[in-house]
N, C-alpha and C positions, 0 to 999 in steps of 0.2 A: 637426395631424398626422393622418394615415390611419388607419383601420382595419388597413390591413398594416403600417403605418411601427411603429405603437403595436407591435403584435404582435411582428413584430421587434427590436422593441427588448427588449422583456419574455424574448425568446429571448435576445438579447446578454444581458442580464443575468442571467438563470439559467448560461451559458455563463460570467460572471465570478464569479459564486458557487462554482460546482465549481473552478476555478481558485484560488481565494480558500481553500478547502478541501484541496484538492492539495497549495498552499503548506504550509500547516498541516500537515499530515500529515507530509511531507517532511522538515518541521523536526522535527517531535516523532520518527519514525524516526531522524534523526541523534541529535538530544539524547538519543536512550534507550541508544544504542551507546555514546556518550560516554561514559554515568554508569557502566555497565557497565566501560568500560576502563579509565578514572579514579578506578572506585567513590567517586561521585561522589552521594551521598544526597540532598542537594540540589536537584543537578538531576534524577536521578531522580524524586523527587517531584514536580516542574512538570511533568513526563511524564504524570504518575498524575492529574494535577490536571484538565490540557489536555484529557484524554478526551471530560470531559462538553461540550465545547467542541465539538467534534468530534461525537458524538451528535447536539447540536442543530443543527450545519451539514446534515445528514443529513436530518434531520425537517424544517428548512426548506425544502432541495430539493426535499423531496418532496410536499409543501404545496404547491411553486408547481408542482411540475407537474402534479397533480393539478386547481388549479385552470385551466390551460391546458390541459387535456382537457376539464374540463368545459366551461369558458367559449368554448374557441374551435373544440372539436368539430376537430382538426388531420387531416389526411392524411399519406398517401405519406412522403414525407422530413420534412416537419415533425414527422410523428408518430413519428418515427424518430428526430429531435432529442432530443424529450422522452422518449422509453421509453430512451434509452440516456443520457440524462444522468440520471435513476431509478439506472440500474443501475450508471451510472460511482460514482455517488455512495456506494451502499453498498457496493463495491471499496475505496472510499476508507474508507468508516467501519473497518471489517475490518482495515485497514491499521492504523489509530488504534487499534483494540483489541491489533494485535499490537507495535505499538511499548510502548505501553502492558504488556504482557504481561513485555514486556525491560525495562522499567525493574522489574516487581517480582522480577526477579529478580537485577537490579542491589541492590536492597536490600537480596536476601535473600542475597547473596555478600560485601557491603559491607563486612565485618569479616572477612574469612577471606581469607589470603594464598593469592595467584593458583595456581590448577592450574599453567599453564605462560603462556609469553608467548604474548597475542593477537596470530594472524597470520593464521589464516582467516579467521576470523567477521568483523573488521576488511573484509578483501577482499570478503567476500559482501555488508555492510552497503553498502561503495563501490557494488557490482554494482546490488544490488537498489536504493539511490537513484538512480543513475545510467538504471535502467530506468523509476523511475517519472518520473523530472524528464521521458525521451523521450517517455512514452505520457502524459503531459497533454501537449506539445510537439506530437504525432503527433494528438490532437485537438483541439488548437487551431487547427493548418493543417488537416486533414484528409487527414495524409500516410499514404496507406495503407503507401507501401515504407517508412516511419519503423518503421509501426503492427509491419509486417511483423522487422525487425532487430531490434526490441525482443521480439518473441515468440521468435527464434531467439537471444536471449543469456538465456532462462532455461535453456536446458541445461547453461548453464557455471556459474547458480548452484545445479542439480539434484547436477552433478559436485564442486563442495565441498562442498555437504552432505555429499555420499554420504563424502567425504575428511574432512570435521568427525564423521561418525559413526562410523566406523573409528577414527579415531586416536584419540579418548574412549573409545570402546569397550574399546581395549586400554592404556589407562592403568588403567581400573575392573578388568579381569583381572588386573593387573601389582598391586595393592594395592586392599583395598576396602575403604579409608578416602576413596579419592575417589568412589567411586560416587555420593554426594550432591554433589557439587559438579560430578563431571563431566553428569551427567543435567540439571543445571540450564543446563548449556551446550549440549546439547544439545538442549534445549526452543527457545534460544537460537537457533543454527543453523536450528530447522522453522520459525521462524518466522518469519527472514527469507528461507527458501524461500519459504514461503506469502504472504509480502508481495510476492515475484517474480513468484506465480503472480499474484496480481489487477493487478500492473501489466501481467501479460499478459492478463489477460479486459481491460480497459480498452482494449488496443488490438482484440482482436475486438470489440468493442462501438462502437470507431471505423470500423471496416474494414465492420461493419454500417452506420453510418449511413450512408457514403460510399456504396457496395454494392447495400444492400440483402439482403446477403448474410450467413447466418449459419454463423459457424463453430463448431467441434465444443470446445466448451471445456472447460479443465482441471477433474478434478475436487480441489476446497480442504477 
């Protein structure tokens, strides 16, 4: 094997690691929605558990590409491979802290009869995996118009929150026996904004390597 064939390859595999990672995350974002809807202690806690799993997929990545800067001294688009599989990777850890975040508050609901039936949060949960399944998808092809539809369906999961924060809002006005428990849903809600938000840096961060070009990203 070559010097590039080697190199390349060590590229593909940092490339199936963040994949391998993405998975991960993806699932533990469902499983935290679940335990929440189902209050579901159980599986919440495999949420809580998964984290530190997550943490060291992060620290791994960042190990190898650190030692692929040092050791192969990369350019141009190479060097581009590696500084945005860096930063895809802690999009993703961020993600795992916020799935994480929904399950404890899945346990901390877990005994108290539901505010009202879940129907946004549910939708946003859809949204936001649905967006991060496309922006690992959009960097694994290196589809920037993927990269691109994916950045313009977080406005829709901007527009339920803003509709998860109103209608909490005016349940805690209407009695403020739920202010604790509607607030808990509302921590609920930003968080799967903010897991919207890094599936959208993820695809600027693809739209970069493709590119070359950097775009003006969300502030989390």
């Amino acid at each position: 094997m070559s010097v590039r064939q080697s190199y390349d390859h060590e590229l593909e595999a940092l490339r199936q690691d963040l994949l391998t990672m993405g998975n991960f995350v993806g699932e533990a974002i469902q499983q935290a929605v679940q335990s929440l809807i189902k209050q579901d202690v159980e599986l919440a806690n495999q949420v809580i558990a998964g984290d530190d799993v997550v943490d060291s997929m992060e620290i791994d990545i960042e190990d190898k590409c650190m030692v692929l800067i040092a050791t192969q001294q990369p350019l141009a688009r190479d060097l581009r491979i590696i500084g945005a599989a860096m930063k895809i990777s802690t999009d993703l850890e961020r993600m795992g802290d916020h799935a994480y975040d929904i399950a404890n508050v899945a346990l901390r609901l877990a005994d108290k009869p539901p505010l009202k039936e879940f129907i946004v949060i549910p939708r946003m949960a859809e949204l936001a995996q649905q967006m991060v399944n496309d922006a690992l998808d959009a960097y694994v092809r290196l589809d920037t118009l993927l990269a691109e539809q994916v950045c313009e369906a977080d406005d829709e999961v901007d527009r339920l929150y803003d509709h998860v924060f109103r209608e909490l809002l005016t349940y805690m006005i209407e009695d403020p026996r739920n202010i604790s428990q509607a607030t808990q849903l509302i921590f609920v809600a930003r968080y799967l904004e903010r897991i919207a938000d890094h599936a959208t840096n993820i695809c600027e961060w693809t739209i970069f390597l493709v590119t070359g070009q950097r775009m003006r990203k969300k502030s989390i």
